[in-house]
C-alpha positions in Angstrom: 23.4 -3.5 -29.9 23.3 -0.2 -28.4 22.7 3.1 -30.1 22.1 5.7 -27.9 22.8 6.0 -24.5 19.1 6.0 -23.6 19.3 2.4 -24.9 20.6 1.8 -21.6 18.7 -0.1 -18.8 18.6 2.2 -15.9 20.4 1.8 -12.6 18.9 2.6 -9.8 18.9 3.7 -6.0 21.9 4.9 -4.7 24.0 4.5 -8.4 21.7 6.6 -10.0 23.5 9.6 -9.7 27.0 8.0 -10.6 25.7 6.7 -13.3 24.8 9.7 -14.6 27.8 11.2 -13.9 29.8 8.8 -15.6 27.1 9.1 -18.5 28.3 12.7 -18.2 31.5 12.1 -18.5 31.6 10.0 -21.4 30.0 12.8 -23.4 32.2 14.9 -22.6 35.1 12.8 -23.7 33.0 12.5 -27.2 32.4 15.8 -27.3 36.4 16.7 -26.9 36.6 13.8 -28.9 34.8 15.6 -31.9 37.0 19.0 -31.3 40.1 17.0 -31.8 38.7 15.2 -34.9 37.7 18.7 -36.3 40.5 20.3 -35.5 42.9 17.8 -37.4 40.5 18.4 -40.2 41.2 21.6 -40.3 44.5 21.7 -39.6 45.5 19.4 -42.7 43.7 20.7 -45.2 45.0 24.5 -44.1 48.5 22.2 -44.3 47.6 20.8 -48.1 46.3 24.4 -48.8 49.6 26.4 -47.9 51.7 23.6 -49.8 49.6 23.1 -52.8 49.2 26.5 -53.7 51.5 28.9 -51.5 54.9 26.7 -51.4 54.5 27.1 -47.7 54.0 24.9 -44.5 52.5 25.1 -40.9 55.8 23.3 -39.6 53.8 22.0 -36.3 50.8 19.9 -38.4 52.2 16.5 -37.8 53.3 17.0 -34.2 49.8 18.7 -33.3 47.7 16.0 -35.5 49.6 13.0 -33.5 48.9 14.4 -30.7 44.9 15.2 -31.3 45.1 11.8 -33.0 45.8 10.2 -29.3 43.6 12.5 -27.6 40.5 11.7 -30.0 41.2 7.7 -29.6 40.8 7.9 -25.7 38.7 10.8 -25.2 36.5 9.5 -27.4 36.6 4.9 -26.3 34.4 5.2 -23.0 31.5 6.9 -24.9 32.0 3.9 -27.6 32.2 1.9 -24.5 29.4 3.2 -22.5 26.6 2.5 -25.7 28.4 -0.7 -26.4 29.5 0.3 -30.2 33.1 -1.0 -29.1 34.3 -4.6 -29.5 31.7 -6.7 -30.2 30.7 -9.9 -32.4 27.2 -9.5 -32.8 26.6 -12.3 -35.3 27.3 -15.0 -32.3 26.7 -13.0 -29.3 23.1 -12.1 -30.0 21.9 -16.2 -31.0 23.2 -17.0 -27.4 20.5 -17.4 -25.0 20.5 -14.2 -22.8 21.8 -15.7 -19.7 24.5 -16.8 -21.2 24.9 -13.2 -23.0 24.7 -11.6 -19.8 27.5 -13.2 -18.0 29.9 -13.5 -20.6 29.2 -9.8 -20.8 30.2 -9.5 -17.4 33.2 -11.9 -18.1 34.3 -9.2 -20.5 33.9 -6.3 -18.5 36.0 -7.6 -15.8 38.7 -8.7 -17.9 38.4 -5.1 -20.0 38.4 -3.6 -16.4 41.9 -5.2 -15.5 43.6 -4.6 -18.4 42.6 -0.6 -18.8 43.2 -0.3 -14.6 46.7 -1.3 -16.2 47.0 0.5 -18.5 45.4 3.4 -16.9 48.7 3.3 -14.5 50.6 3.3 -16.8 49.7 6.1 -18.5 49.2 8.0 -15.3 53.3 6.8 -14.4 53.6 8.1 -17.8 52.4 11.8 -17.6 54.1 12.1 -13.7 57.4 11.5 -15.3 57.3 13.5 -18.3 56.2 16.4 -16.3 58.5 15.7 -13.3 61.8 15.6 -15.9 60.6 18.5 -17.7 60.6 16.2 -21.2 59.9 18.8 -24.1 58.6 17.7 -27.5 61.9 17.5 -29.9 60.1 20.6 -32.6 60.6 24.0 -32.5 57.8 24.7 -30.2 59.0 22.5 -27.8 56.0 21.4 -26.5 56.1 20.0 -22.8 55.0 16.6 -23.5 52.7 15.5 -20.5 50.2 18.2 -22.0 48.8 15.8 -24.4 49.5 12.9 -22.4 47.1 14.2 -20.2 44.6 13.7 -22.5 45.0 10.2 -22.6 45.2 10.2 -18.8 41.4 11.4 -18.7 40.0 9.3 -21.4 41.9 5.9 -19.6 40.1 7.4 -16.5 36.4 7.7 -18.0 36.9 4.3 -19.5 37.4 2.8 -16.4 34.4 4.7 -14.3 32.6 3.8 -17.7 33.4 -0.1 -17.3 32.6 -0.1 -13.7 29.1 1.0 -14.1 28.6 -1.1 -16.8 29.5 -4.0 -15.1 27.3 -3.1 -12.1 24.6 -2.3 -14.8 24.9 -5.7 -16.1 25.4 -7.8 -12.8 21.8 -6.0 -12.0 20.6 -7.3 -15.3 21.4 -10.5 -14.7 20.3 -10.6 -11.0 17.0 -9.2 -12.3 16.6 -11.9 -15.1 17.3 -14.4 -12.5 14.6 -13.1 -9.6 12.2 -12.6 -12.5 12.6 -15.9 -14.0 12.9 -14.2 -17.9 16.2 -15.5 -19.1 16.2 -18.2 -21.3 18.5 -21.5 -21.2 
């Protein structure tokens, strides 16, 4: 398992640069990630504050911290991705031999690949519409709603350049295990 993003095999040659970028990305997203998370933090407990001891209320808290909530979850899943701290059973994948690993790894990232492409649409369908009809949020501040559906938008996206490259990353490592002759059946 993965800790750190320098745990990562290297790609090479002409990749090199995408996958860098793509590394960029991802930190990004964990980084906007980590201002959403702080900012719900604060947010409630300036919330619990003006109940507990001023009678008052915000009157926006749970609209913004649902939406900061769904912007952390996918701004934040291609970094999880990316170091491989997302989805895994450990306990049986690492007593497989390492061929083995390596293409059932690849097995999952293909079939992760599809399923966020589709969801990816979706959410893309999703923001176009809201934003084409004009859909407000039903609160006082009427918020238009494909704002923070944006947010998931761009962290579908980096999860899907993420996957890519870690597929490619991982059909090299197996190609490489096989040329070398260092996997183990």
């Amino acid at each position: 398992m993965l800790n750190t993003e320098s745990d990562l095999p290297p790609i090479g040659g002409v990749l090199a640069p995408v996958d860098r970028t793509v590394g960029w990305l991802a930190r990004a997203g964990l980084v906007l990630s980590g201002l959403m998370l702080s900012a719900m933090i604060a947010l409630i407990s300036v919330e619990v504050i003006l109940r507990t001891f001023f009678g008052q209320s915000l009157l926006i808290v749970d609209e913004f911290v649902g939406y900061m909530l769904a912007a952390f979850a996918f701004l934040g899943v291609g970094y999880a991705a990316r170091t491989r701290s997302l989805l895994r059973i450990d306990t049986f994948f690492s007593r497989m031999p390492e061929r083995l690993r390596n293409l059932l790894q690849i097995f999952f990232d293909v079939a992760s690949l599809g399923y966020i492409c589709v969801l990816t649409y979706y959410v893309i369908q999703l923001v176009e519409r809201s934003h084409a009809r004009g859909v407000v949020s039903v609160s006082m501040l009427r918020i238009p709603i494909w704002v923070p559906q944006a947010a998931m938008a761009i962290g579908a996206l980096i999860l899907v350049l993420v996957i890519v490259v870690e597929t490619i990353r991982n059909v090299a490592i197996l190609r490489q295990s096989d040329t070398d002759g260092t996997h183990v059946d």
